[in-house]
PQR file of N, CA, C, O and H, with PARSE charges and radii, in Angstrom:
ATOM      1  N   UNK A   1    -155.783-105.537  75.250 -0.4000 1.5000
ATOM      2  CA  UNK A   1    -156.528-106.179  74.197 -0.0000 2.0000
ATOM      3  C   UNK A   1    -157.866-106.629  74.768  0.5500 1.7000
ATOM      4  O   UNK A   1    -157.954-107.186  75.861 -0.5500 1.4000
ATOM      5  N   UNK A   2    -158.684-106.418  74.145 -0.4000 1.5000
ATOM      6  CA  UNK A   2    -160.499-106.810  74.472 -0.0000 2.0000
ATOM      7  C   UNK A   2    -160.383-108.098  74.014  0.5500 1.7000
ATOM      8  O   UNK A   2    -159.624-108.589  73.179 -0.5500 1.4000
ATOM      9  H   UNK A   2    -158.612-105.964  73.256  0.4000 1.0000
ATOM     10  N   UNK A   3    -161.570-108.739  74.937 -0.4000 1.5000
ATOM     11  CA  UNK A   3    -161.845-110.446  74.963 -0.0000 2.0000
ATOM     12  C   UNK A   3    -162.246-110.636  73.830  0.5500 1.7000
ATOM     13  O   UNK A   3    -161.990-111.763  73.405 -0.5500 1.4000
ATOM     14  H   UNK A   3    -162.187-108.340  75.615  0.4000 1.0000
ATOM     15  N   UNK A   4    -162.967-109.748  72.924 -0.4000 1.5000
ATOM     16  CA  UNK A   4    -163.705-109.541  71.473 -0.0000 2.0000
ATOM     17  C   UNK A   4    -162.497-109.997  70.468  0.5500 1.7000
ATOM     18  O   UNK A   4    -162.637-110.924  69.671 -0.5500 1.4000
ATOM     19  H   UNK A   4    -163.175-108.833  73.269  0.4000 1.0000
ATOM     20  N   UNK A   5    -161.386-109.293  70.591 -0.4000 1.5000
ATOM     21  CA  UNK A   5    -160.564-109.070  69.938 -0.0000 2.0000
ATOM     22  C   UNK A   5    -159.805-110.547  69.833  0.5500 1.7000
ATOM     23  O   UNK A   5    -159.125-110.668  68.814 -0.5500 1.4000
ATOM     24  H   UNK A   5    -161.272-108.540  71.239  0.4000 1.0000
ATOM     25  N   UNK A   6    -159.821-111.711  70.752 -0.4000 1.5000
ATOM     26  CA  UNK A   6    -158.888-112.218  71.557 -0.0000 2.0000
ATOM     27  C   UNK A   6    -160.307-113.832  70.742  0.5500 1.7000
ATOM     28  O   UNK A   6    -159.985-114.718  69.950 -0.5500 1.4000
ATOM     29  H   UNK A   6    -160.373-111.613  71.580  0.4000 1.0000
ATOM     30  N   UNK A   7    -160.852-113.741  70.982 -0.4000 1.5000
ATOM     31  CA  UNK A   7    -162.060-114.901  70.363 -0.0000 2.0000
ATOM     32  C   UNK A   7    -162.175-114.499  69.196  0.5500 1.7000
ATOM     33  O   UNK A   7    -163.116-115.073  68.649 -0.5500 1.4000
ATOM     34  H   UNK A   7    -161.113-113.020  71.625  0.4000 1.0000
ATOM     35  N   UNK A   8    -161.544-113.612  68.391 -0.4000 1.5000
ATOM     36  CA  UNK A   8    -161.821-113.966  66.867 -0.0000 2.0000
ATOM     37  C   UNK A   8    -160.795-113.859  66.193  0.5500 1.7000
ATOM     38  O   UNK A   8    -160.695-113.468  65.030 -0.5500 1.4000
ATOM     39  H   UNK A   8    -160.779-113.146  68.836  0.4000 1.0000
ATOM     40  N   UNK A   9    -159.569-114.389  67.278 -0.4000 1.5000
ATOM     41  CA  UNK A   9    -158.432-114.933  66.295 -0.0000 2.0000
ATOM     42  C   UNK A   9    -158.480-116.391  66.194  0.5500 1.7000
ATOM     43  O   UNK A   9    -159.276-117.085  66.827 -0.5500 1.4000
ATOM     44  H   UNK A   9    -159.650-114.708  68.223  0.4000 1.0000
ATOM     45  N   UNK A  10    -157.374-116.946  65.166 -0.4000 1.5000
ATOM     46  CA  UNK A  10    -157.058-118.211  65.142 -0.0000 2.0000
ATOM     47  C   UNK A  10    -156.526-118.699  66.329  0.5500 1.7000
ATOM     48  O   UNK A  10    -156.306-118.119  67.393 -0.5500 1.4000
ATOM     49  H   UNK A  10    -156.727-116.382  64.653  0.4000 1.0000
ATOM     50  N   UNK A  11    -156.341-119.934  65.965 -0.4000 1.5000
ATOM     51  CA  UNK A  11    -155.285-121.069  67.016 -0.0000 2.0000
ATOM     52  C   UNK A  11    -154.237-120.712  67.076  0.5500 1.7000
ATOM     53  O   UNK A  11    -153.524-120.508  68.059 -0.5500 1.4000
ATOM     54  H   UNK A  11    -156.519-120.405  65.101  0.4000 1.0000
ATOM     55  N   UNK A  12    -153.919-120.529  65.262 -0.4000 1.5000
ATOM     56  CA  UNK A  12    -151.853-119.960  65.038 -0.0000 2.0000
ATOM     57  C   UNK A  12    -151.794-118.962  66.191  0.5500 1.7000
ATOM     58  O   UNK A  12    -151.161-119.049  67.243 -0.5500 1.4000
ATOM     59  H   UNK A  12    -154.498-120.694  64.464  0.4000 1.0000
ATOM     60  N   UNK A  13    -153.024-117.483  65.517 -0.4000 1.5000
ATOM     61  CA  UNK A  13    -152.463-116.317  65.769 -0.0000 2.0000
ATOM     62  C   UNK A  13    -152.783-116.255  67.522  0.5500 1.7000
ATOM     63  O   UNK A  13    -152.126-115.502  68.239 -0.5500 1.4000
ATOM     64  H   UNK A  13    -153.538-117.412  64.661  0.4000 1.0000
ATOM     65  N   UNK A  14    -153.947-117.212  68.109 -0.4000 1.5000
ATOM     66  CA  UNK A  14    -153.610-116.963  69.714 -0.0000 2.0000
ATOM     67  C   UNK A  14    -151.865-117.511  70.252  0.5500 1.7000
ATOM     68  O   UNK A  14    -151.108-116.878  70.987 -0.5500 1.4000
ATOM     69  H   UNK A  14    -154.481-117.824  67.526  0.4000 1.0000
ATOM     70  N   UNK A  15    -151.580-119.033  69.514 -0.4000 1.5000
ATOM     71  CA  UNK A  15    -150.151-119.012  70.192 -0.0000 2.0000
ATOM     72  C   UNK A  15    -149.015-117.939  70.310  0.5500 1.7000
ATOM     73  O   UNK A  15    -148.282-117.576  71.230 -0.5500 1.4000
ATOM     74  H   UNK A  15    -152.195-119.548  68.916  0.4000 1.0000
ATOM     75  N   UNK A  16    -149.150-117.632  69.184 -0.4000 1.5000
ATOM     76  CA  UNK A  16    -148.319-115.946  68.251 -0.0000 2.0000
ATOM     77  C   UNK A  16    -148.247-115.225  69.317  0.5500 1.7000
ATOM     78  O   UNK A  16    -147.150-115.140  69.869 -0.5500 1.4000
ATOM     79  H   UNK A  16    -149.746-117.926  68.437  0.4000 1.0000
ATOM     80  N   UNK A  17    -149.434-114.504  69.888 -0.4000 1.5000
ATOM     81  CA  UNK A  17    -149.835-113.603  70.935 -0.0000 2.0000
ATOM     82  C   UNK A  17    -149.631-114.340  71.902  0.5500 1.7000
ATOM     83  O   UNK A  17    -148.918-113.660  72.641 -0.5500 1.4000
ATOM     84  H   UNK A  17    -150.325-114.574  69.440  0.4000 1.0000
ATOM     85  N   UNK A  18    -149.784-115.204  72.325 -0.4000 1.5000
ATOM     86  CA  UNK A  18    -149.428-115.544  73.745 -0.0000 2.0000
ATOM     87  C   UNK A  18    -147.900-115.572  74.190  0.5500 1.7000
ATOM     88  O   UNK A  18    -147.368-115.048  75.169 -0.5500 1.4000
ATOM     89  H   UNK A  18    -150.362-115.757  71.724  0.4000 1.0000
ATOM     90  N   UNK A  19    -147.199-116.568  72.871 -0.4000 1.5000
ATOM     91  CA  UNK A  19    -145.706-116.027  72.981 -0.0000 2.0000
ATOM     92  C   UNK A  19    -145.159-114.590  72.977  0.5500 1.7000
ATOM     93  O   UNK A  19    -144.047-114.428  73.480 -0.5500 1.4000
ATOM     94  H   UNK A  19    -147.631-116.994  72.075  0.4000 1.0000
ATOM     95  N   UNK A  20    -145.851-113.458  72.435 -0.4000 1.5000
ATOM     96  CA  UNK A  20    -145.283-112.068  72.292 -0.0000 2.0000
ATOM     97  C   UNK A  20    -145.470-111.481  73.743  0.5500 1.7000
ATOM     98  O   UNK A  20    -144.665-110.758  74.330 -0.5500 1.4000
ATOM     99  H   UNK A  20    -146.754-113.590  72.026  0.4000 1.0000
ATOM    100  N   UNK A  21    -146.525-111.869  74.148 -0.4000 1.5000
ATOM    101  CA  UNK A  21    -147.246-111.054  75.311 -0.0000 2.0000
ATOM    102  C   UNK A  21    -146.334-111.498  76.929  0.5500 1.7000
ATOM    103  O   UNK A  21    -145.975-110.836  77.902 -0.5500 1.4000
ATOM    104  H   UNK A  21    -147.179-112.456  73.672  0.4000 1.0000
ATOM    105  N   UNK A  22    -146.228-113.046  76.513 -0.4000 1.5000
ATOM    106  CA  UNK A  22    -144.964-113.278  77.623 -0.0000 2.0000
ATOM    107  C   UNK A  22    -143.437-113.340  77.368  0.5500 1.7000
ATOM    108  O   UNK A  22    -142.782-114.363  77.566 -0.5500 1.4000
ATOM    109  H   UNK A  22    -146.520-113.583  75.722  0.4000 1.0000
ATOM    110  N   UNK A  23    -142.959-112.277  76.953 -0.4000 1.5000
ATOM    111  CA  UNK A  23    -141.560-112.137  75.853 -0.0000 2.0000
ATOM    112  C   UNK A  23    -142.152-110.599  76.599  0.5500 1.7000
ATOM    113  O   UNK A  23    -141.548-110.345  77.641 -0.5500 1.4000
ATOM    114  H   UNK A  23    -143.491-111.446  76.792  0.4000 1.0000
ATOM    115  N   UNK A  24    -143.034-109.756  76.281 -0.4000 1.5000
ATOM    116  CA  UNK A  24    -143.394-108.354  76.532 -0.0000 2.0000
ATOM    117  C   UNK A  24    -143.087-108.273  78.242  0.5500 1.7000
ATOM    118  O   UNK A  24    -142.520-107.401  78.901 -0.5500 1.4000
ATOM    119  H   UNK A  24    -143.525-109.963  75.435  0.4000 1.0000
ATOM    120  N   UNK A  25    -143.706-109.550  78.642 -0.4000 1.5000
ATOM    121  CA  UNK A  25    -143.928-109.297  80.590 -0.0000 2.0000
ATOM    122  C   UNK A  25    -142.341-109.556  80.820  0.5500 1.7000
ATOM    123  O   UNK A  25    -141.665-108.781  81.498 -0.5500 1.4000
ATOM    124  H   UNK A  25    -144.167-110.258  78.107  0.4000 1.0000
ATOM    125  N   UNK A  26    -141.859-110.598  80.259 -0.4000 1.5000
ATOM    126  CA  UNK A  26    -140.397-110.707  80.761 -0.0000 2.0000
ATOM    127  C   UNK A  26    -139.222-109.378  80.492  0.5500 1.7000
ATOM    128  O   UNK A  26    -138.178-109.042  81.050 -0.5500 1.4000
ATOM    129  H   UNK A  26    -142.408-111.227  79.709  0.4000 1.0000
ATOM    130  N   UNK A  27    -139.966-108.895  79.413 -0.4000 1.5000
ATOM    131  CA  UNK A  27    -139.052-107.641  79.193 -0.0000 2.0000
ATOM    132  C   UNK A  27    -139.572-106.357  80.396  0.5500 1.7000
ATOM    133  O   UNK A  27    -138.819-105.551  80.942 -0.5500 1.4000
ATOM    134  H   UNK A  27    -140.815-109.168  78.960  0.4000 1.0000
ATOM    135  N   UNK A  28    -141.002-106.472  80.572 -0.4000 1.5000
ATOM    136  CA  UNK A  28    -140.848-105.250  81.768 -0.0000 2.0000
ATOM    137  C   UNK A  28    -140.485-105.434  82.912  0.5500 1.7000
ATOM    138  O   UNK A  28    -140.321-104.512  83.711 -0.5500 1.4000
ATOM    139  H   UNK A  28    -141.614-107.127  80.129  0.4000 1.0000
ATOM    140  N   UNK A  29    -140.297-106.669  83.178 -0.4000 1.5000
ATOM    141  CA  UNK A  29    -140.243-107.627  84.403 -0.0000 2.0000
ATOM    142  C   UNK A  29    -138.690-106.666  84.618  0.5500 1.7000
ATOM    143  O   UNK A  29    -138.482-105.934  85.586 -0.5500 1.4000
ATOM    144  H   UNK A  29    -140.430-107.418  82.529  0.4000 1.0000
ATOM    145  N   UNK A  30    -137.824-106.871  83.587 -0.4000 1.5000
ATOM    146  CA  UNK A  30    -136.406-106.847  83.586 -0.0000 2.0000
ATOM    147  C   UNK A  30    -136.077-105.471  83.719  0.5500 1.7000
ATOM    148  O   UNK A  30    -135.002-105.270  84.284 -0.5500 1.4000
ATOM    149  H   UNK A  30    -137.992-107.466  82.801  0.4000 1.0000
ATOM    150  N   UNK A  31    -136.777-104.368  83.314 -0.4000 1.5000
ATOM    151  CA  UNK A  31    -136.698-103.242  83.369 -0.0000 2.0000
ATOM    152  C   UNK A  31    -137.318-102.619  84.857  0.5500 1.7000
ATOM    153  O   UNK A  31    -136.825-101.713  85.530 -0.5500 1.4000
ATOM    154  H   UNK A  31    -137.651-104.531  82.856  0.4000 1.0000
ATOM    155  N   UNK A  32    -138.277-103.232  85.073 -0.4000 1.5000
ATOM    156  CA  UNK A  32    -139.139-103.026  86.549 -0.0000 2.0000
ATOM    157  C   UNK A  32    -137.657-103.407  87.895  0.5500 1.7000
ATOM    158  O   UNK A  32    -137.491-102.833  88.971 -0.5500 1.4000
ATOM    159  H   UNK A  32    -138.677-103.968  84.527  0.4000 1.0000
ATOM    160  N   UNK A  33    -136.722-104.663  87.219 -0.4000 1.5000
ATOM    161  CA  UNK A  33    -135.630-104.342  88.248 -0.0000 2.0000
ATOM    162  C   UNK A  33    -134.728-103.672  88.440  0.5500 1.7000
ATOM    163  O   UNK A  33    -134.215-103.287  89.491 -0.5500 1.4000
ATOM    164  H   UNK A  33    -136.857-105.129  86.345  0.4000 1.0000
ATOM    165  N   UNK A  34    -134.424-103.450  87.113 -0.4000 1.5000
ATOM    166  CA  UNK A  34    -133.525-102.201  87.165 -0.0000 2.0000
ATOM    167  C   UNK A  34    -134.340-101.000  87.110  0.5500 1.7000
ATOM    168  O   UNK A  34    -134.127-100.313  86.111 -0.5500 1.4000
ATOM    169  H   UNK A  34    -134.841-103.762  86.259  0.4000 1.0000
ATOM    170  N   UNK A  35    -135.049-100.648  87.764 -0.4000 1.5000
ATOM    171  CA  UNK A  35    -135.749 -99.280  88.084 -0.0000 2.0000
ATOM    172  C   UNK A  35    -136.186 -98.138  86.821  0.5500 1.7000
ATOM    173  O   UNK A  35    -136.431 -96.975  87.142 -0.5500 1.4000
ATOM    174  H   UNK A  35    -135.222-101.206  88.575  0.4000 1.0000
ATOM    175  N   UNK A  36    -136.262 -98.598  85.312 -0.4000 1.5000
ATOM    176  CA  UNK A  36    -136.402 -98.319  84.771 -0.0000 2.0000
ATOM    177  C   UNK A  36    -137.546 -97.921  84.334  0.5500 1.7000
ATOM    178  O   UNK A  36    -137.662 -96.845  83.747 -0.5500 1.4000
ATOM    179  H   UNK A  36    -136.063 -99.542  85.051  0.4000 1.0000
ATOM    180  N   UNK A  37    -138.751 -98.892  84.602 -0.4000 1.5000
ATOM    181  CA  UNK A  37    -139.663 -98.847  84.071 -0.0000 2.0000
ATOM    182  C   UNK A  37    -140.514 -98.062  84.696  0.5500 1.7000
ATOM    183  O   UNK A  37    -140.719 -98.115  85.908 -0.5500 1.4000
ATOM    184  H   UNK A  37    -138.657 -99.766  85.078  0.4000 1.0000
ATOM    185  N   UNK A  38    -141.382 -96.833  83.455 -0.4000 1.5000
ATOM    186  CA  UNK A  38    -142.534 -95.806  83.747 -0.0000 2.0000
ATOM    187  C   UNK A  38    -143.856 -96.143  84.553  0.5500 1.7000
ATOM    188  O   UNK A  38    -144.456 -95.607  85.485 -0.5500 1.4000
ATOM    189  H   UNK A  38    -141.215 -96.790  82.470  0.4000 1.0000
ATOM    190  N   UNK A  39    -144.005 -97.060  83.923 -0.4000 1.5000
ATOM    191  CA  UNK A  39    -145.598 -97.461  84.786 -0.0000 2.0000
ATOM    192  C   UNK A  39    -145.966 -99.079  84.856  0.5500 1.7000
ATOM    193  O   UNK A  39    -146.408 -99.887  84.040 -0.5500 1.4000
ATOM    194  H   UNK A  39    -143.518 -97.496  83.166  0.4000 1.0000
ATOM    195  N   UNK A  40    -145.517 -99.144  86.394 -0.4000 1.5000
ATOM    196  CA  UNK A  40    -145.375-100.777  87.067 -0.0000 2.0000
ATOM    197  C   UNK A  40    -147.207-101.226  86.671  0.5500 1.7000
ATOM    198  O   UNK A  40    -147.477-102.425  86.598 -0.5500 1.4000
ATOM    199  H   UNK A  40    -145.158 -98.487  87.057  0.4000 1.0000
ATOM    200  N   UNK A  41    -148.204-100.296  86.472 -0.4000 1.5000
ATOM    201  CA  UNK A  41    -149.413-101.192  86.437 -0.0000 2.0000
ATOM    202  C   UNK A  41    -149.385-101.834  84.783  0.5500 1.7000
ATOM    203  O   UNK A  41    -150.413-102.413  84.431 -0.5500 1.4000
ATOM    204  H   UNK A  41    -147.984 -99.322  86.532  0.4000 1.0000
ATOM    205  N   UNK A  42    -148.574-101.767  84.074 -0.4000 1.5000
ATOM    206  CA  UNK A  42    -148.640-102.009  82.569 -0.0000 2.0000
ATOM    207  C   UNK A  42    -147.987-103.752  83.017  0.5500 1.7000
ATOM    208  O   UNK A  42    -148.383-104.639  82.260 -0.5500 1.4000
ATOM    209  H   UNK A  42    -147.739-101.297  84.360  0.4000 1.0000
ATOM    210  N   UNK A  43    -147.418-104.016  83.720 -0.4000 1.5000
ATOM    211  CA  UNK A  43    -147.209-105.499  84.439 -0.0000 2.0000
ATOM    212  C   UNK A  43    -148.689-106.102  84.743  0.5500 1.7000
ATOM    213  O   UNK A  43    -148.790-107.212  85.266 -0.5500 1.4000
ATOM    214  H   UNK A  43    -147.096-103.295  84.334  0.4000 1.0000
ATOM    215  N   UNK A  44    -149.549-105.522  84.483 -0.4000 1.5000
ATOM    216  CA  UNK A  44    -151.113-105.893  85.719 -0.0000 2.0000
ATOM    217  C   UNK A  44    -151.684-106.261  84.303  0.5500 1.7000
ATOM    218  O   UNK A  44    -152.041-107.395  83.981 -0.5500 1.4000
ATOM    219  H   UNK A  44    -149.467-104.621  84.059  0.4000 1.0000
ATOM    220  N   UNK A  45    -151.712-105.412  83.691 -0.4000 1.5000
ATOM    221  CA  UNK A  45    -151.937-105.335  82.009 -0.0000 2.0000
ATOM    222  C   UNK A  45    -151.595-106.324  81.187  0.5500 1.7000
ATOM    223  O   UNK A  45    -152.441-106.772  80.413 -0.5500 1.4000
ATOM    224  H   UNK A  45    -151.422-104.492  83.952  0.4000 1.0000
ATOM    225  N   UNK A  46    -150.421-106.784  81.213 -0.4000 1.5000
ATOM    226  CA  UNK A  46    -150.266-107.971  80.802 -0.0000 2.0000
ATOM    227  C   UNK A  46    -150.592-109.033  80.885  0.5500 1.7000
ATOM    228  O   UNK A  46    -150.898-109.860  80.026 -0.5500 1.4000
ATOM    229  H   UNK A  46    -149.734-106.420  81.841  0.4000 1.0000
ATOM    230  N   UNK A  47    -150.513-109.098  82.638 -0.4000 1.5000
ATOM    231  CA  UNK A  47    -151.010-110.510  82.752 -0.0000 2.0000
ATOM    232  C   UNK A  47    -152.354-110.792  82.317  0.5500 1.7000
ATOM    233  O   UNK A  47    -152.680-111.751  81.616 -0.5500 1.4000
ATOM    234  H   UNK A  47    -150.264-108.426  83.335  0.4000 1.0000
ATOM    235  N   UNK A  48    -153.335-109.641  82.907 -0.4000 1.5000
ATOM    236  CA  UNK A  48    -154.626-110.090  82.256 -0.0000 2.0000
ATOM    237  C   UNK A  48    -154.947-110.617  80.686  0.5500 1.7000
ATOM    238  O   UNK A  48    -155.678-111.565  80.400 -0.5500 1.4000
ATOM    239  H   UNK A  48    -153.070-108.863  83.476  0.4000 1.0000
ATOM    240  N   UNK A  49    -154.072-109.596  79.572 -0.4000 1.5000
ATOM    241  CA  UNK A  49    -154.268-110.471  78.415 -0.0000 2.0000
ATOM    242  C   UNK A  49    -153.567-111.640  78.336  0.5500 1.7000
ATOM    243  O   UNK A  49    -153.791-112.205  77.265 -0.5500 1.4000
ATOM    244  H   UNK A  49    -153.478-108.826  79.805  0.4000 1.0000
ATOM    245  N   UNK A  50    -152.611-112.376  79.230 -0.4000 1.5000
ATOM    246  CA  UNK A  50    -151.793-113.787  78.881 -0.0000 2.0000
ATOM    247  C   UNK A  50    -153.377-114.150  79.787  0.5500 1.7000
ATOM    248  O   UNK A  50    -153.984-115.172  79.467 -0.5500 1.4000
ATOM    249  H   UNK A  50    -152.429-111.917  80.099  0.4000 1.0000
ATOM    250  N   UNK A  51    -153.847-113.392  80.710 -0.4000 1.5000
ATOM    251  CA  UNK A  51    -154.735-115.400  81.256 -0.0000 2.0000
ATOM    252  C   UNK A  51    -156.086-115.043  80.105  0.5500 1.7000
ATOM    253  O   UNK A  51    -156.720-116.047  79.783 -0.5500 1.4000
ATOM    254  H   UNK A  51    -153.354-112.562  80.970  0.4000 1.0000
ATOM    255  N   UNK A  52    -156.615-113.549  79.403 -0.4000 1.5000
ATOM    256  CA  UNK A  52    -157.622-114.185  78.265 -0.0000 2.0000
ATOM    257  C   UNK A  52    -157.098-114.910  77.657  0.5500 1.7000
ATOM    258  O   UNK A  52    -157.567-116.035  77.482 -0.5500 1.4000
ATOM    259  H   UNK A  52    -156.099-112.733  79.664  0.4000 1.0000
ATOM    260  N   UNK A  53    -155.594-114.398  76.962 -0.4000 1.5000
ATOM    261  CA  UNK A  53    -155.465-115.381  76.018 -0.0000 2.0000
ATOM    262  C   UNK A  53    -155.713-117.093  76.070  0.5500 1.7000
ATOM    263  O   UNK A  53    -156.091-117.964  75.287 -0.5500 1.4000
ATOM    264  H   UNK A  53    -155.213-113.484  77.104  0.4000 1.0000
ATOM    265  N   UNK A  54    -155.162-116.984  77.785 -0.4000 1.5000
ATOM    266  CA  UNK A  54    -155.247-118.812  77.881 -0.0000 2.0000
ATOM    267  C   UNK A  54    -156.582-119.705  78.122  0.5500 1.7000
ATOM    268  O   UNK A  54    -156.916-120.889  78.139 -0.5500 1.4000
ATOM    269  H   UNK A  54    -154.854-116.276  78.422  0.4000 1.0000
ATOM    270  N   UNK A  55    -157.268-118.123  78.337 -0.4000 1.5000
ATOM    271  CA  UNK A  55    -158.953-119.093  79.320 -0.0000 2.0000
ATOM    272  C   UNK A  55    -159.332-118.991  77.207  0.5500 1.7000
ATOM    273  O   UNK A  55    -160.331-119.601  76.824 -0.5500 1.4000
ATOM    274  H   UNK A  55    -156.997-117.160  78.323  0.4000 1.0000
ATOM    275  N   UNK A  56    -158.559-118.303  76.239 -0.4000 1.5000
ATOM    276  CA  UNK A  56    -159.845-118.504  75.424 -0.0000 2.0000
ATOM    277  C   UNK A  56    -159.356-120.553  74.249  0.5500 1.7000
ATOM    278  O   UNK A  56    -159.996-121.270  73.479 -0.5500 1.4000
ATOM    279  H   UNK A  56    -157.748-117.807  76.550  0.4000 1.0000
ATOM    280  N   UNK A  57    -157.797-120.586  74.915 -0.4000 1.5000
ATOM    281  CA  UNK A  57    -157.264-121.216  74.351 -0.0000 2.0000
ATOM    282  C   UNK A  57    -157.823-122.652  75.184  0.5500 1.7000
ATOM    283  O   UNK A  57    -157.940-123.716  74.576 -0.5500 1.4000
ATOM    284  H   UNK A  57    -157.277-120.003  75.540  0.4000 1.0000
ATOM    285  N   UNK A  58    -158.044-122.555  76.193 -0.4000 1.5000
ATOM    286  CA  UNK A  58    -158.656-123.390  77.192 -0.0000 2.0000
ATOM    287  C   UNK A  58    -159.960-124.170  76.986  0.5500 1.7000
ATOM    288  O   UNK A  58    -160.326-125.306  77.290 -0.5500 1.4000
ATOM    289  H   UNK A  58    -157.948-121.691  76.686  0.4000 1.0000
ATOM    290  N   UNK A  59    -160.463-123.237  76.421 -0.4000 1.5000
ATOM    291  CA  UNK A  59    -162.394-122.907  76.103 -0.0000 2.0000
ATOM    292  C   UNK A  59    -161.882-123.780  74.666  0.5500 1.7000
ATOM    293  O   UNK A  59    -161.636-124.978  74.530 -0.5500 1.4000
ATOM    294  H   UNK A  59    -160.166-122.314  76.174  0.4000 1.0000
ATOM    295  N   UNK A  60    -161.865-123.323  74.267 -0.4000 1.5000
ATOM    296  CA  UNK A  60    -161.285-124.138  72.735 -0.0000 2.0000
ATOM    297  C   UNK A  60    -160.908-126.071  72.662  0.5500 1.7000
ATOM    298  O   UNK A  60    -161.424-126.962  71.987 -0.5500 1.4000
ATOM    299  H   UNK A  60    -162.065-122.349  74.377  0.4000 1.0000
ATOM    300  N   UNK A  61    -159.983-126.085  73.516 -0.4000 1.5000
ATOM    301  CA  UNK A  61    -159.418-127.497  73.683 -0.0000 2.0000
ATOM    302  C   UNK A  61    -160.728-128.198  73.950  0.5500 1.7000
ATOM    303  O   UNK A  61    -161.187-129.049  73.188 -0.5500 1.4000
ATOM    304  H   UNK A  61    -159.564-125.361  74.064  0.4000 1.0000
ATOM    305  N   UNK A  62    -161.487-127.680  75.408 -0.4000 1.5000
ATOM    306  CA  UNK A  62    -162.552-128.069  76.108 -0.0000 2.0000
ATOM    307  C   UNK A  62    -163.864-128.108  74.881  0.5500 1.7000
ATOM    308  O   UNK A  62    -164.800-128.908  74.867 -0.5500 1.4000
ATOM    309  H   UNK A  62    -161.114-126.989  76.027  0.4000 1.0000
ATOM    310  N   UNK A  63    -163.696-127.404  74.256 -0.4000 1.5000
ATOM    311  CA  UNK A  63    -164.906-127.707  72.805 -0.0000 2.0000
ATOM    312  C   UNK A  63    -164.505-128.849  71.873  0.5500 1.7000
ATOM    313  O   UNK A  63    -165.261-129.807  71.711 -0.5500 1.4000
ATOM    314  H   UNK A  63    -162.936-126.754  74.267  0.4000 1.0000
ATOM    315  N   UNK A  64    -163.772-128.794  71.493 -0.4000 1.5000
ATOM    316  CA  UNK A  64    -163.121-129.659  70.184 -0.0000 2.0000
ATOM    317  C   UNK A  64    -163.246-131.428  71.048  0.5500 1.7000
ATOM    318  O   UNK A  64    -162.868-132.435  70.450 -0.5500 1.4000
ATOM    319  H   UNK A  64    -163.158-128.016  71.624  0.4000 1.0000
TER
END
C-alpha cells in the first residue's frame, strides 16, 4: 500500500487496516514456520505498511 493511499484514509479505516495487516503478518508468520510459505519477503512487506500505517496514525495524534 502507498503512503498516498494510507493519508487519505480515516481514523476508523486506519485502525481497520492496521488490525487486518497485523492478523495478515501473524498469519504468514505461522505459515513461514511451518515451511509453507512462497515468498518470505511478503513478511518485509508487511511490516513496512503496519509502521506507515502507525507513523501516519502518530502524525495525527501529534497534530490534533
Amino acid at each position: 500500500m502507498k503512503a498516498k493511499e494510507i493519508v487519505n484514509l480515516s481514523d476508523e479505516e486506519l485502525e481497520a487496516k492496521l488490525k487486518e495487516l497485523k492478523s495478515e503478518l501473524f498469519n504468514l508468520r505461522f505459515r513461514q514456520a511451518g515451511r509453507q510459505l512462497d515468498n518470505p519477503m511478503s513478511i518485509n512487506l508487511i511490516k513496512k505498511d503496519i509502521a506507515r500505517v502507525n507513523t501516519v496514525i502518530r502524525a495525527r495524534q501529534l497534530k490534533a
